[in-house]
N, C-alpha and C positions, 0 to 999 in steps of 0.2 A: 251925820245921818247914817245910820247901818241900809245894811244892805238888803234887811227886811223892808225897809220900810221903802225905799225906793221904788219909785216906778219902774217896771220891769225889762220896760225898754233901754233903760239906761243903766243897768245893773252888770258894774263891771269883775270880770275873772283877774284875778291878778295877784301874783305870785310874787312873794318878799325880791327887792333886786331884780324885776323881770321887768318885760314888758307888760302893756296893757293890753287886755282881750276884752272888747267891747262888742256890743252891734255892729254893724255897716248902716250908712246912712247916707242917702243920695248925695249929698256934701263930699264923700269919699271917692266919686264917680274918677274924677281927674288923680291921685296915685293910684286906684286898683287899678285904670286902663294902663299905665305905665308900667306898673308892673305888671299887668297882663301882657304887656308887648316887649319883654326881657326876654332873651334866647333861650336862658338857662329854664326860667319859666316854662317859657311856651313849650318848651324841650317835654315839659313830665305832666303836659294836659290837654286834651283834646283842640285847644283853640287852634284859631289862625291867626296869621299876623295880622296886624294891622287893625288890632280893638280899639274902634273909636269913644274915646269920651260920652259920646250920646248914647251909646248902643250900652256902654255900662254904667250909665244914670238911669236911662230906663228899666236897666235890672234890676239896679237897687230899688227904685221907685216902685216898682213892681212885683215883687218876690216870689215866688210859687207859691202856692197854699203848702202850709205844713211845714214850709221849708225855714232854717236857722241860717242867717247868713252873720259872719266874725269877721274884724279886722283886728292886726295884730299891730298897736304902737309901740313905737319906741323915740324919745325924744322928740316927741310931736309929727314923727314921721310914720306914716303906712308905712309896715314893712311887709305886711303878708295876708291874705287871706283865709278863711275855710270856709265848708257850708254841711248842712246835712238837710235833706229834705226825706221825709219818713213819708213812705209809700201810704197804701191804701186798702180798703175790702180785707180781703183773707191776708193780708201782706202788714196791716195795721202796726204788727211789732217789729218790724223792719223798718232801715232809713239807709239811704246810701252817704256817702259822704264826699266830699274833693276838698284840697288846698294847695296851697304854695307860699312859698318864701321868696321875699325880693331877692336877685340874685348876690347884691354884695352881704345879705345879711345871713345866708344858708351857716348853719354848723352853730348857729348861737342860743338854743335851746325856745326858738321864734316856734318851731316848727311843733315840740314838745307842748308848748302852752296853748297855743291852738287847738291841737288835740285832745289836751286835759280838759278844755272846757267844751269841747263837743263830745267827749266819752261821759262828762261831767251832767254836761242837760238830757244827753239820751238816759243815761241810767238813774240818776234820781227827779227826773221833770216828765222824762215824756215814758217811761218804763218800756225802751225801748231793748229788746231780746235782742236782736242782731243787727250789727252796724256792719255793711259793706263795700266795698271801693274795690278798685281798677288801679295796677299800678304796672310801667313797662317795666317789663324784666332788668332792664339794664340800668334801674334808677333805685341801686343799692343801699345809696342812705335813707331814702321815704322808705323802701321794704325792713331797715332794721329801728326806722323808728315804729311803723306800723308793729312789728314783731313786741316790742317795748312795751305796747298796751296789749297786748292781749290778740292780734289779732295771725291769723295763721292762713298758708297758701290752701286754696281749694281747687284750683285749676288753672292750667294756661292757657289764654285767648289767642291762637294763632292767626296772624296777619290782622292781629285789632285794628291797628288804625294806623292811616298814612300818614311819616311823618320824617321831613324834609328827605324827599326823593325816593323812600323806602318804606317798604312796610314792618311793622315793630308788633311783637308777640309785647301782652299783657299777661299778668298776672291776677287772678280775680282772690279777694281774699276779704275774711268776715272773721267778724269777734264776737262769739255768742255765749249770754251770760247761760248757765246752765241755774 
């Protein structure tokens, strides 16, 4: 079956020798929480510890309107997530985005194909002009992958968000097709 003709929900990204880039599906509530509660994780996104299973099957279950939510296989194992959910009104061509990689799998191009397929449905599915995200200054590999597609620093958030014991400067940064 190509990948025309597939139902859309099931219409997977994937790259010769990679992983898989699929949907997310309330089925995936039990590794995304696990990997949502890794150090190195929680270290490069807003959460707090201790994401329970329910609280991320009701996400999935649930998703924001507009929003794209991915999970990233490898050997029948969740290894990562992303999302993009595209704003609104006067904002229409806009979409922010967030992801992460399981901690033992960072460095393995997990992070790369995630992105390829959210840079992939913003620009040819949703004709989305500018994608933008939030990342902490001190989380150098996400800032040179982000840099890798296209995307460039706009400004530093200072004191963005508490995080373990301290407050941590972000970087806000967007990738806008011209």
């Amino acid at each position: 079956m190509d990948s025309e003709s597939q139902d859309p929900d099931e219409r997977q990204f994937r790259e010769p020798d990679a992983c898989e880039i699929r949907a997310a599906r309330p089925s995936d509530a039990e590794a995304v929480a696990l990997i949502a509660n890794l150090p190195g994780y929680r270290a490069g996104t807003l959460r707090l510890p201790f994401q329970s299973v329910e609280e991320t099957r009701q996400w999935l279950e649930k998703p924001a309107a507009d929003s794209i939510n991915l999970v990233a296989v490898l050997s029948g194992q969740v290894v990562g997530n992303a999302g993009m959910r595209r704003h609104s009104g006067r904002q229409i061509h806009t979409a922010h985005l967030g992801m992460g990689v399981h901690d033992e799998f960072t460095g393995r191009g997990i992070g790369s194909a995630l992105l390829a397929a959210l840079v992939d449905t913003a620009d040819n599915w949703l004709a989305i002009k500018r994608l933008e995200l939030t990342v902490y200054v001190d989380n150098g590999p996400a800032i040179r992958l982000y840099e890798k597609f296209g995307f460039e620093t706009e400004g530093r958030l200072r004191a963005f968000a508490f995080r373990n014991g301290e407050y941590v400067d972000a970087f806000t940064m967007a990738r806008v097709r011209m």
